[in-house]
N, C-alpha and C positions, 0 to 999 in steps of 0.2 A: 382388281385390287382397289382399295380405297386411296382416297386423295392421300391420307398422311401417310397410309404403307408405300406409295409411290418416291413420298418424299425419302422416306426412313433408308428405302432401295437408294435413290437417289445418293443422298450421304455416304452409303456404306460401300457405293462404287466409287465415289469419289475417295476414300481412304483408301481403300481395299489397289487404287491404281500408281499412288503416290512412293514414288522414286527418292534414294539416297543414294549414293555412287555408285549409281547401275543396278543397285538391289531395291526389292520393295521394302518401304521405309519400317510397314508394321508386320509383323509373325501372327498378325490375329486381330482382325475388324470383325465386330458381329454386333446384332441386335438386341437391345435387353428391353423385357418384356413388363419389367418391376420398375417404379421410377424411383421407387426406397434407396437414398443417398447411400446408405449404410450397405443395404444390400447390394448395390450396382458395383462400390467400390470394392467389398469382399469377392464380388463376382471378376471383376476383371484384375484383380487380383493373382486370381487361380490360372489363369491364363497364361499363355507363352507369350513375351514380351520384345520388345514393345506393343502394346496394345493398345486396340481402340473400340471402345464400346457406346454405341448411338442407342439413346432413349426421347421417347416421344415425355415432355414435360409439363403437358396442358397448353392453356391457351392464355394468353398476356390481356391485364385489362387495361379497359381507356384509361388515358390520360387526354390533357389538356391539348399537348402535341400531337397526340394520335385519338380522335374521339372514336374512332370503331375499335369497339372490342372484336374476339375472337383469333387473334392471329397468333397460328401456332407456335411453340416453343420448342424445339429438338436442342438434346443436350447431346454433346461430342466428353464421352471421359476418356483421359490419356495416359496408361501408365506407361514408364520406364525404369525399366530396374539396371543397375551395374553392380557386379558382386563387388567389385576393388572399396565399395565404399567409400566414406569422405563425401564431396559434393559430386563425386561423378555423374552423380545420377540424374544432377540436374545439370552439371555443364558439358558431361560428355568425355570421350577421352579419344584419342586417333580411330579407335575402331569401332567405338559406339555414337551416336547422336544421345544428345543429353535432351533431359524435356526441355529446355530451355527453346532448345533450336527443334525440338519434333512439335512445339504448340505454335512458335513463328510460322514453321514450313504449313500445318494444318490452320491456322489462320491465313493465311496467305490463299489456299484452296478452297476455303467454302467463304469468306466473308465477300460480298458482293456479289456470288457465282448465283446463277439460276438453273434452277430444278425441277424435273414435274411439270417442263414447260413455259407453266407462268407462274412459279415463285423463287422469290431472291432472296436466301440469307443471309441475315445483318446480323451482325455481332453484338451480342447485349451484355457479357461482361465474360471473366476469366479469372479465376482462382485455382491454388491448390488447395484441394480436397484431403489429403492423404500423404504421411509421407514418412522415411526413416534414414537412415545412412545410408541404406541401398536401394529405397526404391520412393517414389513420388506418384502421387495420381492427382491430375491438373483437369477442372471441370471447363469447358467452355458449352454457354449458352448460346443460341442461336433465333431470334425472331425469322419467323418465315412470314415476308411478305408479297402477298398476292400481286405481282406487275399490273396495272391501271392501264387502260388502251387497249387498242384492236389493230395499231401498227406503229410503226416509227414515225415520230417526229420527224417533218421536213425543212426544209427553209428554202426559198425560189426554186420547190419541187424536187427539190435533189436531200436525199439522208445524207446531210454533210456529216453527220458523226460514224459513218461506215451500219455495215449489215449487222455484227456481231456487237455491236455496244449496248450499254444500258444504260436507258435514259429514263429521267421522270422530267414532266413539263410542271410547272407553277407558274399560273397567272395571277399576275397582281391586282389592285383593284382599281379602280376606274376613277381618275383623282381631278375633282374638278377646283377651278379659279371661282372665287367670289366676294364682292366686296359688300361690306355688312352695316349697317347705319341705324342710329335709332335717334329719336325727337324728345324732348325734356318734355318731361308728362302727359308719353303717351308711351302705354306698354309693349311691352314684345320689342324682336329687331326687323327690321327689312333688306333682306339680300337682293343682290342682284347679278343673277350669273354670268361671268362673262366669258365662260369657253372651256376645255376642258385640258389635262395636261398628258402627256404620255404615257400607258400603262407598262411597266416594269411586268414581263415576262422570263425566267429561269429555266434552262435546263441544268440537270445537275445527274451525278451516273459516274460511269466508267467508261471511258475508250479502249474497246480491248481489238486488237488486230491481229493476224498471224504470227508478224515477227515486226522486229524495230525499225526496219522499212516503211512496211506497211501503215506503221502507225506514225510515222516520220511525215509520211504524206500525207495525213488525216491534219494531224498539228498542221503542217505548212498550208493547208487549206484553209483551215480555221482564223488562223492567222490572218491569213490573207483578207478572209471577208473583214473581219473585226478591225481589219484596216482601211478598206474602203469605204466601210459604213452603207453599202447601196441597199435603199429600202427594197423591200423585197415583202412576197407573203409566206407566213410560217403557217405550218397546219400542224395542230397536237394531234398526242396518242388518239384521242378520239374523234379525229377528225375533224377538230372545229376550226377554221378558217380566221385568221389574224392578218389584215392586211397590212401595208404599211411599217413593216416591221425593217429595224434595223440594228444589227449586232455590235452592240456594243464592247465585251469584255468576251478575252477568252482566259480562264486562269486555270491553270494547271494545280490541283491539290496535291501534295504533300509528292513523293517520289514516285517514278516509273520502279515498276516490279513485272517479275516473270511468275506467268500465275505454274504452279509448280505442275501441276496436274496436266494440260493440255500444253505447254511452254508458251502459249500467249503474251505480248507484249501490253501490260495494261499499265493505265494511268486516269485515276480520279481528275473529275474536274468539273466546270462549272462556267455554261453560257450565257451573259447576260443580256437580253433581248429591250429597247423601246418600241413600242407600237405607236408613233408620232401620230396618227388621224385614228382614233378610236371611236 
């Protein structure tokens, strides 16, 4: 199978597995082969509901933040229909999930999850597409990007961020000290270097772990170091060797969540590394 049929499989087992109070969340995940707006929404339409229909959407171009083109785009469409009508159909009522909470619960399982091995989908936006008294269809897009590296980030040899996380490294730039002088009628300046200053190293990802134990002691780890500050050497994804490094910040982004799909304990965050002798 090709790379993006891998991925498309990928998607449609991740809906296809997704739980509501002990039942599967959708009556219908499947594949749509049209990437025609108009057609995909008639098509999952005709379907038994709630449903979820994944379309390959081409590929995203560069930008300034991202200068490689090529990285694919899968679209997730969501309908939910409720006969009682009114807003049910978006908030739900005792016995049905409303889209409101069927787009939370599917954002929640594929943004930051990786697929196909080595790629991670990112969330690039969400709308409703579709909609009436009784029934709504909500588009969410998704960037698939290829994971960078050949292993886990370490830091004094040990994957302080656990086996099952996701990380990306950014190294900063190499900042040096100089003092700069110039003479009354005579052109140009004259620097003269005197040393150079700490390189600002990032990781940034998800800590995901089996359960809130598990991940309790990843934090308390993390903690720990970014407390004692002991230089140490960090090695990135691709292996390259950073000595002298020392962990400066551990910051937890925005709230712990259970990823719905696997029950994992995850929580976004961001490590902030100095490399004091560069």
């Amino acid at each position: 199978m090709s790379e993006l049929g891998d991925i498309a499989v990928a998607v449609t087992g991740l809906l296809s597995g997704m739980q509501s109070g002990g039942a599967d969340l959708f009556a219908t995940v499947n594949v749509h082969q049209v990437a025609e707006r108009k057609a995909a929404v008639e098509a999952i339409s005709r379907q038994r509901q709630p449903a979820a229909l994944v379309l390959y959407d081409g590929r995203s171009a560069p930008s300034r933040a991202e200068p490689v083109p090529g990285a694919a785009v899968m679209t997730v469409l969501l309908a939910v229909e409720n006969l009682r009508g009114g807003d049910t159909a978006l908030t739900g009522d005792d016995n049905h999930a409303g889209a409101f909470e069927v787009c939370e619960q599917v954002n929640a399982a594929l943004d930051g999850t990786v697929v196909a091995t080595d790629h991670r989908l990112l969330l690039k936006d969400e709308r409703q597409v579709a909609g009436d008294d009784r029934a709504v269809v909500f588009e969410q897009r998704y960037r698939v990007e290829r994971l960078a590296g050949v292993s886990a980030p370490t830091f004094d040899g040990s994957v302080i961020t656990g086996d099952d996380s996701i990380v990306t490294v950014e190294v900063g730039e190499i900042r040096t000290e100089a003092v700069e002088f110039g003479f009354p009628g005579i052109d140009g300046t004259y620097r003269h270097h005197t040393g150079t200053k700490g390189r600002m190293i990032h990781w940034r990802g998800q800590l995901v772990a089996d359960d809130d134990a598990a991940l309790n002691a990843l934090e308390a780890e993390l903690d720990r170091l970014a407390t004692e500050a002991v230089p140490a050497t960090m090695v990135d994804t691709w292996n390259r060797s950073y000595p002298e490094c020392v962990l400066d910040t551990f910051e937890r982004i925005g709230v712990r969540r259970r990823h719905p799909v696997t029950g994992a304990a995850v929580q976004a965050f961001e490590l902030t590394f100095t490399q004091l002798c560069v």
